[in-house]
DSSP file (Angstrom, degrees, kcal/mol; ACC not computed):
  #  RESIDUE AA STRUCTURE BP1 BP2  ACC     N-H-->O    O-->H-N    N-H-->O    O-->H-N    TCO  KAPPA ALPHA  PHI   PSI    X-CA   Y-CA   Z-CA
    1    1 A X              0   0    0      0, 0.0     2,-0.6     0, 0.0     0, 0.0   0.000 360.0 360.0 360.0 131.3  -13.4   21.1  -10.3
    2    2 A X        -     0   0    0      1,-0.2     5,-0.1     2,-0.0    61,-0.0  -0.850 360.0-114.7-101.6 123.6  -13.8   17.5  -10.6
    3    3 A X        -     0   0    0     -2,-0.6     5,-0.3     1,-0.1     4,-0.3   0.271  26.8-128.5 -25.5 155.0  -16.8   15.8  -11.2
    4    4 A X  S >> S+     0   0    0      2,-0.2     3,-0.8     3,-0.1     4,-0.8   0.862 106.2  60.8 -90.4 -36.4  -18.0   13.4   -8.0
    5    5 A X  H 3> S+     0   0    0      1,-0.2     4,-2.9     2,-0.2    -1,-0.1   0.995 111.2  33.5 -31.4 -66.1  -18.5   10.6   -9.9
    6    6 A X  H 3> S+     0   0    0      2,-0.2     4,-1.0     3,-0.2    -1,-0.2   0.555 119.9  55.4 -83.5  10.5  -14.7   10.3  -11.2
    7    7 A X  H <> S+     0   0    0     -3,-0.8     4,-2.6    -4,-0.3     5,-0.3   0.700 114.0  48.3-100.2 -58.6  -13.5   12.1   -7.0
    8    8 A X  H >X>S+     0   0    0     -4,-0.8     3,-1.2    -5,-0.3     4,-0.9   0.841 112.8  42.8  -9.5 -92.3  -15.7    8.9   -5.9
    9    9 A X  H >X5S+     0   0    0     -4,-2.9     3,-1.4     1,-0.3     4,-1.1   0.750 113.0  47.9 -24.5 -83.1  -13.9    7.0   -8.1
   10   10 A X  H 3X5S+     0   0    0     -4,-1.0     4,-2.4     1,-0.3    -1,-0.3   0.641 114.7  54.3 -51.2 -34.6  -10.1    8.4   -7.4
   11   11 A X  H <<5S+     0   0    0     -4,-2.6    -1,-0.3    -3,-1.2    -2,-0.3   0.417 101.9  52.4 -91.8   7.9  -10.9    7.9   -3.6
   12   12 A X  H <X5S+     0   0    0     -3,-1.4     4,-1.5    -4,-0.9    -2,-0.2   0.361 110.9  46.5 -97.2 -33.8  -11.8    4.6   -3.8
   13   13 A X  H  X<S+     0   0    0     -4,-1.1     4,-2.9    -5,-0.5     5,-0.3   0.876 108.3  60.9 -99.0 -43.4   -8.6    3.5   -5.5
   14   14 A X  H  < S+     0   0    0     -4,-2.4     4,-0.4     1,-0.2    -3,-0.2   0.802  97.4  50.2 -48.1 -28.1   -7.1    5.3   -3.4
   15   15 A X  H  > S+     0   0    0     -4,-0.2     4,-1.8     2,-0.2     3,-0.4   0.865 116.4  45.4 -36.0 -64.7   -8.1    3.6   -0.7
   16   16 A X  H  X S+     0   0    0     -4,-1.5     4,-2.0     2,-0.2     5,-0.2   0.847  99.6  64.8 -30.5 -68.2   -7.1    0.5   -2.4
   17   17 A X  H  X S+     0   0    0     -4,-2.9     4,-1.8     2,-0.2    -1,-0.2   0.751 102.8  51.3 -32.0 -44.1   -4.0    1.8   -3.5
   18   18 A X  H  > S+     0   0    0     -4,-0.4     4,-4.2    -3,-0.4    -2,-0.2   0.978 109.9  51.9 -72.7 -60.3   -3.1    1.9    0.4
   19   19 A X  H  X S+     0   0    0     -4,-1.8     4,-1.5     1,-0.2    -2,-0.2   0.712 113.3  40.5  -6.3 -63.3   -4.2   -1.8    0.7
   20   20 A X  H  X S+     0   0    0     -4,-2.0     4,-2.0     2,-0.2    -2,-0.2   0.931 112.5  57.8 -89.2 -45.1   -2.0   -3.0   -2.2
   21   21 A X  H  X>S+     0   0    0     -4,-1.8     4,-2.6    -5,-0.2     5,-0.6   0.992 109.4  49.4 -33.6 -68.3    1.0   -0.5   -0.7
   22   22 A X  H >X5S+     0   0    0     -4,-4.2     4,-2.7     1,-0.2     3,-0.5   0.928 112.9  41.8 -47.0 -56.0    0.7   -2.5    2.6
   23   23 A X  H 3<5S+     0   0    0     -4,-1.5    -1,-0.2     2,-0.2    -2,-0.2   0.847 110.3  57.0 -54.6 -41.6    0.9   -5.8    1.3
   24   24 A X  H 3<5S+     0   0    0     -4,-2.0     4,-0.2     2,-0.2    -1,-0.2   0.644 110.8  47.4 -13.9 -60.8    3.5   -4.8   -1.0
   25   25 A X  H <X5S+     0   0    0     -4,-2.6     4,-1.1    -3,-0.5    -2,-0.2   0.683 101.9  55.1 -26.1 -67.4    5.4   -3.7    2.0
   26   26 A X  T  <<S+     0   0    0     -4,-2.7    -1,-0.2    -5,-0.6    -2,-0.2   0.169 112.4  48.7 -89.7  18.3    5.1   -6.4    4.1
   27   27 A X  T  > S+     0   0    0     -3,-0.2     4,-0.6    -5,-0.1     3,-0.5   0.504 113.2  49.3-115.4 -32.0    6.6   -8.6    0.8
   28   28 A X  H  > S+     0   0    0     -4,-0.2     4,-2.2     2,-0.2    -2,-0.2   0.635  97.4  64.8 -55.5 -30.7    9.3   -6.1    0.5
   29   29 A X  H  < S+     0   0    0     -4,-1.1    -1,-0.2     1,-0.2    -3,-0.1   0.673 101.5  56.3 -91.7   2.6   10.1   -6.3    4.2
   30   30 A X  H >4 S+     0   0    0     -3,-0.5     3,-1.2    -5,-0.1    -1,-0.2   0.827 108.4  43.2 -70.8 -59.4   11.2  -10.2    3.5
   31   31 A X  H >X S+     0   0    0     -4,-0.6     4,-1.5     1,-0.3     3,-0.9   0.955 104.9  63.3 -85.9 -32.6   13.5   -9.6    1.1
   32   32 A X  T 3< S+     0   0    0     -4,-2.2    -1,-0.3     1,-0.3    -2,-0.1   0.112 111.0  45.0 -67.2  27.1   15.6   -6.0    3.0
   33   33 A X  T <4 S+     0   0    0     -3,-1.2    -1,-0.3     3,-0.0     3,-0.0  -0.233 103.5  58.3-136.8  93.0   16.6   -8.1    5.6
   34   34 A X  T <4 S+     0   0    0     -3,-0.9    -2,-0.2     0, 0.0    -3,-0.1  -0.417 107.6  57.1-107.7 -35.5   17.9  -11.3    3.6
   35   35 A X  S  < S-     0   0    0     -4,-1.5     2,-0.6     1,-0.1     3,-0.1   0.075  89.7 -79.7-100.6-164.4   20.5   -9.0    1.6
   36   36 A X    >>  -     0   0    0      1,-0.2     4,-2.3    -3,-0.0     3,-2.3  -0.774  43.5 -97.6-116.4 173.1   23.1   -6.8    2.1
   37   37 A X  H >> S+     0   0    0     -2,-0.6     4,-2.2     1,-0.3     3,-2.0   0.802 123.7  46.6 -20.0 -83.9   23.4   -3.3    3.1
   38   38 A X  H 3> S+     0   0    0      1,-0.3     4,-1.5     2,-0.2    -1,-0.3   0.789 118.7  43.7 -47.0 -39.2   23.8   -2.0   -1.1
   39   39 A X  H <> S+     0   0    0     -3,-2.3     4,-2.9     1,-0.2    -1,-0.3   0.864 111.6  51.4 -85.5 -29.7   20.7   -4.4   -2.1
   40   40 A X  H <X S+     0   0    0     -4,-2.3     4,-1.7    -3,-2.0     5,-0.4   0.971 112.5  44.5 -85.0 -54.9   18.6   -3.3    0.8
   41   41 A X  H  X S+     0   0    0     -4,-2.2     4,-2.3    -5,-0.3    -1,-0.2   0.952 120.7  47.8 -65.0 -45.7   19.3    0.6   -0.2
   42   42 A X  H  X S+     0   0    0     -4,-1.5     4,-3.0     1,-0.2    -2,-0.2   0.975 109.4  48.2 -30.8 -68.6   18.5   -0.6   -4.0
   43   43 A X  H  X S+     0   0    0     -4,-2.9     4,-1.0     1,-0.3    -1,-0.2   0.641 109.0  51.0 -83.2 -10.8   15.6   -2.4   -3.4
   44   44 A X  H  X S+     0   0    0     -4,-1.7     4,-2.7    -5,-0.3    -1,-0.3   0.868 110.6  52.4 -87.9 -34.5   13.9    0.4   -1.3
   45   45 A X  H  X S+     0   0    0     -4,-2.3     4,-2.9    -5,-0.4     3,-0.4   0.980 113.9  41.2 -56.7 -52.5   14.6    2.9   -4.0
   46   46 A X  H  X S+     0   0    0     -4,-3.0     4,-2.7     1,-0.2    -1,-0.2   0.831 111.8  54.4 -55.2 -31.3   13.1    0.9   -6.5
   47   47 A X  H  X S+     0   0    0     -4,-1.0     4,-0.5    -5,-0.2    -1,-0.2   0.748 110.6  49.0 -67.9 -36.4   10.4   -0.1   -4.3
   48   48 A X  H  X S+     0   0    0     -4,-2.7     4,-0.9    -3,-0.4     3,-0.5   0.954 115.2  43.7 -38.0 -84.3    9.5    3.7   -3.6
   49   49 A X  H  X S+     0   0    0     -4,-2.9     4,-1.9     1,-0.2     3,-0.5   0.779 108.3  51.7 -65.0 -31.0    9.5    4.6   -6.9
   50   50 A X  H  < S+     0   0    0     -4,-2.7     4,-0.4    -5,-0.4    -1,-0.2   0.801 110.1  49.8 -51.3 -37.6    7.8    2.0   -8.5
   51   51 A X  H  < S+     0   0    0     -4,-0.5     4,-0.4    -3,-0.5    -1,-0.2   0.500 105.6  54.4 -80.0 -24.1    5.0    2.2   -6.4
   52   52 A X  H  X S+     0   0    0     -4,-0.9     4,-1.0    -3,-0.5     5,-0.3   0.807 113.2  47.5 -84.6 -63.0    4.6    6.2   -6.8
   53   53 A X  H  X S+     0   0    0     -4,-1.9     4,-1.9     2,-0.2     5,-0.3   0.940 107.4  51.8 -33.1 -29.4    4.4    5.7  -10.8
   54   54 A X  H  >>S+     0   0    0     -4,-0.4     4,-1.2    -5,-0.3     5,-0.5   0.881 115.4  46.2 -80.8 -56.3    2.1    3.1  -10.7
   55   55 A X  H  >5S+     0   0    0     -4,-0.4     4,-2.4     1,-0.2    -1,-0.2   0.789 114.3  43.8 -33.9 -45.7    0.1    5.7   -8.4
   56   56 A X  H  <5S+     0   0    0     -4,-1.0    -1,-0.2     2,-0.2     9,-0.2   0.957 109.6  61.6-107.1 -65.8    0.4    8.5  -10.4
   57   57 A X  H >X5S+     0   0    0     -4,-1.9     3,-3.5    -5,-0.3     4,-1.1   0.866 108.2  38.4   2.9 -96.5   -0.3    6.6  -13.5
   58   58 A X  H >X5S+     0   0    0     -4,-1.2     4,-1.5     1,-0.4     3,-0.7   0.816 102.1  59.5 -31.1 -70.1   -3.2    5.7  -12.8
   59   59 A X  H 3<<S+     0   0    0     -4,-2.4     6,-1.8    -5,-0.5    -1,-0.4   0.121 101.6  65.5 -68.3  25.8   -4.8    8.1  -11.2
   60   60 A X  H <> S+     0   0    0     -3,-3.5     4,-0.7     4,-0.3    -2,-0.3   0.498 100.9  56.6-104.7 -16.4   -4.0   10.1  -14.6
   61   61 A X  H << S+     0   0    0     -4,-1.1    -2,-0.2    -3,-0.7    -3,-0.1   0.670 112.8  32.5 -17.1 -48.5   -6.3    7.6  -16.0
   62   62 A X  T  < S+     0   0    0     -4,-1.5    -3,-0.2   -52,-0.0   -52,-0.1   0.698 145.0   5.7 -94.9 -24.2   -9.3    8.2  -13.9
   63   63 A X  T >4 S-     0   0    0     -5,-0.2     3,-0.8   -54,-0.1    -3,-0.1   0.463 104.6-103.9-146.3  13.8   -9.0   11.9  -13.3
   64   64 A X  T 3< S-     0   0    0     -4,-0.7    -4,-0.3     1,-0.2     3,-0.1   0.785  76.4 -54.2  22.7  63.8   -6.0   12.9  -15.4
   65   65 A X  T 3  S+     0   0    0     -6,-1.8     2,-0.5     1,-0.2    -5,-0.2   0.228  92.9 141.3 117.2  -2.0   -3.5   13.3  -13.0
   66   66 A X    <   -     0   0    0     -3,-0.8     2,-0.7    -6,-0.1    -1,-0.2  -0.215  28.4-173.3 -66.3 112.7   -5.4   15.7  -10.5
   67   67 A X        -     0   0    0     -2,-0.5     2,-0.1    -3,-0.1     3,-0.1  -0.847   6.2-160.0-127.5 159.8   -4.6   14.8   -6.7
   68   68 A X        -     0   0    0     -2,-0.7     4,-0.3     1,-0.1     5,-0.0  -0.255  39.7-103.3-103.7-172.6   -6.0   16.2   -3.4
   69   69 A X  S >> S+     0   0    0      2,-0.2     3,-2.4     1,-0.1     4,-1.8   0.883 118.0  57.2 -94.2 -66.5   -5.0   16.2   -0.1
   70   70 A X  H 3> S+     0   0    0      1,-0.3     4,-1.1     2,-0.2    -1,-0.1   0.491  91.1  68.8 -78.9  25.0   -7.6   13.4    0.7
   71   71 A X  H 3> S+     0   0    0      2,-0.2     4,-1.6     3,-0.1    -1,-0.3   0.796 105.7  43.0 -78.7 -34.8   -6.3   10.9   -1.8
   72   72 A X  H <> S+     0   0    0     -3,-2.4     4,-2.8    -4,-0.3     5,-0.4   0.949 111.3  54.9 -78.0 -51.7   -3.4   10.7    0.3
   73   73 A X  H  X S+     0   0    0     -4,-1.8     4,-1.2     1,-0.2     5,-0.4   0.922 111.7  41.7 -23.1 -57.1   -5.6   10.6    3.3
   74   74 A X  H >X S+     0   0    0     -4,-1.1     3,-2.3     2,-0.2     4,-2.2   0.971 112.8  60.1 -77.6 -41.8   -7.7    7.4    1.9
   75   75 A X  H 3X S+     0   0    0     -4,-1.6     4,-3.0     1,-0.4    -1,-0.2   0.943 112.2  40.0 -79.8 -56.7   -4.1    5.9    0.7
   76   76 A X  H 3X S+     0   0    0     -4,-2.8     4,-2.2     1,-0.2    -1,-0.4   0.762 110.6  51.8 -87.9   7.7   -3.2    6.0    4.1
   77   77 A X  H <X S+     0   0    0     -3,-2.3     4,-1.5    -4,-1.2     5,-0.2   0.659 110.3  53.1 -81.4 -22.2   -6.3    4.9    5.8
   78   78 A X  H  X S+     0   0    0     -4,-2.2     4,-2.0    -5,-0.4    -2,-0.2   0.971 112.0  50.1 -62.6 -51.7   -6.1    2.1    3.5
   79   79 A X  H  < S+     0   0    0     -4,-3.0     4,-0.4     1,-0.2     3,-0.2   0.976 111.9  41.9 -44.2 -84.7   -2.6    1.7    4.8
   80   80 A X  H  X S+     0   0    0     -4,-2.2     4,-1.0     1,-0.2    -1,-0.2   0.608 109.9  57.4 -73.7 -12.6   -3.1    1.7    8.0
   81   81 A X  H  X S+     0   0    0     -4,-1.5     4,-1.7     2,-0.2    -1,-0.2   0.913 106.3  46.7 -37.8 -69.3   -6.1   -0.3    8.0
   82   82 A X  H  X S+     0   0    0     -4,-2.0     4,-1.2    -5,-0.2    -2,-0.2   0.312 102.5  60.1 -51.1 -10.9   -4.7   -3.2    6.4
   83   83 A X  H  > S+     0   0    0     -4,-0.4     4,-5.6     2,-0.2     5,-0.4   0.802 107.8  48.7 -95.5 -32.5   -1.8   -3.4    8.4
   84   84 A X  H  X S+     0   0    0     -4,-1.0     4,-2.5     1,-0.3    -2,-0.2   0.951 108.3  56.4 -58.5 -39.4   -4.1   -3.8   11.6
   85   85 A X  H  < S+     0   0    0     -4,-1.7    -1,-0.3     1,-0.2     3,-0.2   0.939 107.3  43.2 -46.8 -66.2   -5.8   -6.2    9.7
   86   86 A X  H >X S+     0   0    0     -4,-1.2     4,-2.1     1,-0.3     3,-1.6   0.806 108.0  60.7 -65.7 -26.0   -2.5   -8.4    9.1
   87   87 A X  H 3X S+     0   0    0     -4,-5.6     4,-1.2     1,-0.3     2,-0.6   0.995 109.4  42.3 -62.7 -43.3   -1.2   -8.0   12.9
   88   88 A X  H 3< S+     0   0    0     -4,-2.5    -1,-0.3    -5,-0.4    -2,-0.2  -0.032 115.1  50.9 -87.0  42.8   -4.5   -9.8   14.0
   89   89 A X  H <> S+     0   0    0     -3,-1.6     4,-1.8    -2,-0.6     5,-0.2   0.527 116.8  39.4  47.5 -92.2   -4.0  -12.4   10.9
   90   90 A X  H  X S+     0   0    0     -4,-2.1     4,-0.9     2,-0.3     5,-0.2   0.866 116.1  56.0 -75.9 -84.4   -0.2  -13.0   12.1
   91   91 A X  H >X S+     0   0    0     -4,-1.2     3,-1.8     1,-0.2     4,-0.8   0.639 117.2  39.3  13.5 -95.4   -1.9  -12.9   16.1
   92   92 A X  H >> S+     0   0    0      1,-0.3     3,-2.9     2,-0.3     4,-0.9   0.767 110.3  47.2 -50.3 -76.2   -4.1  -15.6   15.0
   93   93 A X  H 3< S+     0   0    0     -4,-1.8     4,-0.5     1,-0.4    -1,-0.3   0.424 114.5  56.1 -88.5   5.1   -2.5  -17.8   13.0
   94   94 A X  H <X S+     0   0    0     -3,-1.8     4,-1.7    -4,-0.9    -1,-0.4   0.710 103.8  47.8 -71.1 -57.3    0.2  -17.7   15.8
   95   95 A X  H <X S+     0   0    0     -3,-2.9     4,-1.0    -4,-0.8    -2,-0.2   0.520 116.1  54.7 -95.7 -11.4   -2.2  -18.7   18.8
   96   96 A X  H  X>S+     0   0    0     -4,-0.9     5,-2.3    -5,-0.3     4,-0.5   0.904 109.5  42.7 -89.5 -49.3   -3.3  -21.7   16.2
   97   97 A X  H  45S+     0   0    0     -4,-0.5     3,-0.2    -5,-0.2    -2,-0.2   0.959 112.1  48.8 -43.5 -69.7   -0.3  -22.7   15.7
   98   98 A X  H  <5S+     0   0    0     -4,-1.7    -1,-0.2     1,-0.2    -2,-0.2   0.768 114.8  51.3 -22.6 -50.1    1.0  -22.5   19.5
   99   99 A X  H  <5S-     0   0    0     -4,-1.0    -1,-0.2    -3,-0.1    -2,-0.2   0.552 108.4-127.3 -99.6 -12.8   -2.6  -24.6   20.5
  100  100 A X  T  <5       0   0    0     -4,-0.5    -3,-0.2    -3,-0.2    -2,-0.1   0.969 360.0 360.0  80.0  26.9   -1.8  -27.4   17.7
  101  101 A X      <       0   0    0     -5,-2.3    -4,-0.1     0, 0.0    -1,-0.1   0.580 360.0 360.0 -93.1 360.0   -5.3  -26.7   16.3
């Protein structure tokens, strides 16, 4: 059983975690379609895995290593949050553009 303090804690970076994943993402998706086919298959593998170590890491730092089912939950509410965010970002700075403002 894990304290609430340090499940607090682990679900709050997870959350985060999703955040930084998205952004991440959306800077990875610039560079797979500039290359070719073999860099694009590279650069997702790497992209994958780098980003589940750093995860895993971590969270074996705050809770040594334990994960739930709703860590992945908040990772992807984090996720999918943040991407809504960016479309209405991209939306905006789009209709600003368009209007000359």
């Amino acid at each position: 059983m894990i304290e609430l303090v340090i499940q607090i804690k682990s679900l709050v970076f997870s959350f985060f975690y999703g955040v930084l994943f998205a952004i991440l993402l959306n800077i990875n998706y610039k560079y797979i379609y500039k290359s070719k086919l073999g860099y694009r298959i590279l650069i997702n593998i790497m992209f994958v895995i780098s980003n589940v170590l750093l995860y895993f890491i971590i969270i074996k730092i705050i809770n040594n290593g334990i994960i739930h089912f709703y860590f992945v939950v908040m990772i992807i509410m984090g996720f999918l949050i943040s991407n809504y965010q960016f479309k209405k970002l991209k939306i905006m700075i789009k209709r600003k553009i368009t209007l000359g403002d």
